[in-house]
N, C-alpha and C positions, 0 to 999 in steps of 0.2 A: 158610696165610697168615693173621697178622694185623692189623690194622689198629689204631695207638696212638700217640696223640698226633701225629696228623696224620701219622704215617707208619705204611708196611706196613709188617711184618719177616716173613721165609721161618720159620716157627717151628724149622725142622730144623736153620735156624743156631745157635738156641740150646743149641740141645745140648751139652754137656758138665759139667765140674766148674770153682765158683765160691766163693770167699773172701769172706767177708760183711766190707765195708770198715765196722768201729766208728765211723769219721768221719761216713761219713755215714748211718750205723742209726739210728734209737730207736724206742723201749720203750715207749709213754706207758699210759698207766694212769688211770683214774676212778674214785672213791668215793664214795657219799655221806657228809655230814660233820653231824652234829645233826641228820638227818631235816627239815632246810631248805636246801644248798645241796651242792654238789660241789667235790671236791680233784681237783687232776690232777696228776700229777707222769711222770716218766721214770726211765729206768737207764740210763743212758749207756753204750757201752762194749762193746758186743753183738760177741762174736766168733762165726764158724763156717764151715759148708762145706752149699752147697748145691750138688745132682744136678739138672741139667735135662734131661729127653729131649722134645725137641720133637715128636718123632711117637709119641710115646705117654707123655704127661703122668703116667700112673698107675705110670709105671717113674722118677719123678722122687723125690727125697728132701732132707729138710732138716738140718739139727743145729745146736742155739744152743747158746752159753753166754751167761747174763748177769751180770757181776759187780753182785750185791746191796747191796757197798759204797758203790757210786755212787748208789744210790738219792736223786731229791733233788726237793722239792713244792716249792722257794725257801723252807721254812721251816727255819734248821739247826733249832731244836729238835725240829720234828716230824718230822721228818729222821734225828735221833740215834734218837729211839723206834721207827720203823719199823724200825734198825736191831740194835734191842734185840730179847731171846728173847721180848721179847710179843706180836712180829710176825716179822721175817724170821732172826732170831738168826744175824747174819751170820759172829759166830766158830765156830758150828758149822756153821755151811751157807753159804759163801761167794756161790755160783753156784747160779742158778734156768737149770733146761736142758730143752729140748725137743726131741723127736726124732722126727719125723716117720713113720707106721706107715702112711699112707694118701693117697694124691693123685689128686681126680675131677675131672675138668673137667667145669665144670656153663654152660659158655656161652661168646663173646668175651671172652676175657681175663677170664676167670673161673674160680675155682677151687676147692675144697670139701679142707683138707687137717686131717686126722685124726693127733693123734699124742699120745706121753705128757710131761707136763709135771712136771716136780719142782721141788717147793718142800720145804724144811726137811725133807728125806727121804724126803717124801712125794711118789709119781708116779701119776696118775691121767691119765684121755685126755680130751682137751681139741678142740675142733672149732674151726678156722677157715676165716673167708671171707677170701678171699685173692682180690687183682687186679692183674693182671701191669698195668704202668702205662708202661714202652716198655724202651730198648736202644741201644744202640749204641757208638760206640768217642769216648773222652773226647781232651784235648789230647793225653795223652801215648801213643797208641796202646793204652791198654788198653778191650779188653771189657765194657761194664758193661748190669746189666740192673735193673731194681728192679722190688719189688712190695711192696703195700700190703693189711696184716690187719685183722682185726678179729673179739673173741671175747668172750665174757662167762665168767665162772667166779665162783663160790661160794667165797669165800678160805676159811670153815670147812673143807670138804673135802681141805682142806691141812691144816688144823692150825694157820692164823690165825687164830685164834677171840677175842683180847684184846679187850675192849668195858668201855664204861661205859653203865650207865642214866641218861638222863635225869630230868628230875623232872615232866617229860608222859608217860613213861612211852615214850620211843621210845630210841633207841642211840646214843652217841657215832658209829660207823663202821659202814655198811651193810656188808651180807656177799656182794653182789653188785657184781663189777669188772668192769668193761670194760675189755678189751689193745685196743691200736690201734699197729699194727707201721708202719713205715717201715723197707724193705730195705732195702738197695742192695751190688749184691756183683760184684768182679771176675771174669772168666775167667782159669784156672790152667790149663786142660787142656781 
């Protein structure tokens, strides 16, 4: 049993295969911007299929896709450039994807989930904390569970490396990003 958002749920109900509804996912993302303040932006659009086994978490599995196209800070032009080969080069790499290799529960609705991340063809492993946030059945009879990430990564290690130098001698774009996930995914099965 768990306890969330003022109600318990039988963990063993969650079990099964779940359809990550794009409506209501997002992507969010932080950077620093001239080594004085921060950009945050999203990717709207997040499709996939998540595996829940309630009695044993660590048999559980994820898989995203993000369409790169959507990428968007409210600024279009900085907007079109992240979409350029100087950053996500979205005509050769449409979709940033993640697939899940590892799932520990580390406490009440807590979660520790290891998997590999690609960007621009480049796939390295990436760690998130992860927080089941509740569950249950919406107006129309469907299933829904959501849960809430949060990870840091080094965009060099991708292969976003594009920067400008300042004239204090710091970077146009920090090379350290913060993900911050909003789930939210039907039951299919």
């Amino acid at each position: 049993m768990t306890s969330t958002n003022d109600q318990t749920i039988d963990l063993a109900t969650l079990s099964g295969d779940y359809d990550i509804d794009p409506a209501h996912t997002r992507l969010g993302f932080v950077a620093r911007h001239a080594m004085v303040s921060k950009v945050r932006g999203s990717v709207p659009g997040a499709t996939g299929r998540l595996h829940l086994d309630g009695s044993d978490p660590s048999r559980s599995s994820a898989e995203i896709s993000v369409p790169m196209e959507n990428i968007t800070t409210d600024q279009p032009q900085r907007d079109e450039h992240l979409r350029s080969a100087d950053f996500f080069d979205v005509k050769g790499f449409p979709n940033m994807t993640f697939r899940s290799t590892a799932v520990e529960a580390r406490g009440a609705n807590e979660y520790r989930v290891t998997g590999d991340l690609s960007i621009r063809g480049t796939t390295r492993q990436v760690v998130l904390d992860v927080e089941f946030t509740g569950a249950g059945n919406d107006p129309f009879g469907n299933f829904r569970v959501g849960f809430e990430a949060t990870g840091e990564i080094s965009r060099k290690e991708w292969g976003v490396t594009y920067n400008a130098v300042l004239e204090t001698g710091g970077v146009m774009v920090g090379d350290k990003i913060k993900l911050e996930l909003d789930v939210e995914a039907v039951k299919v099965s």
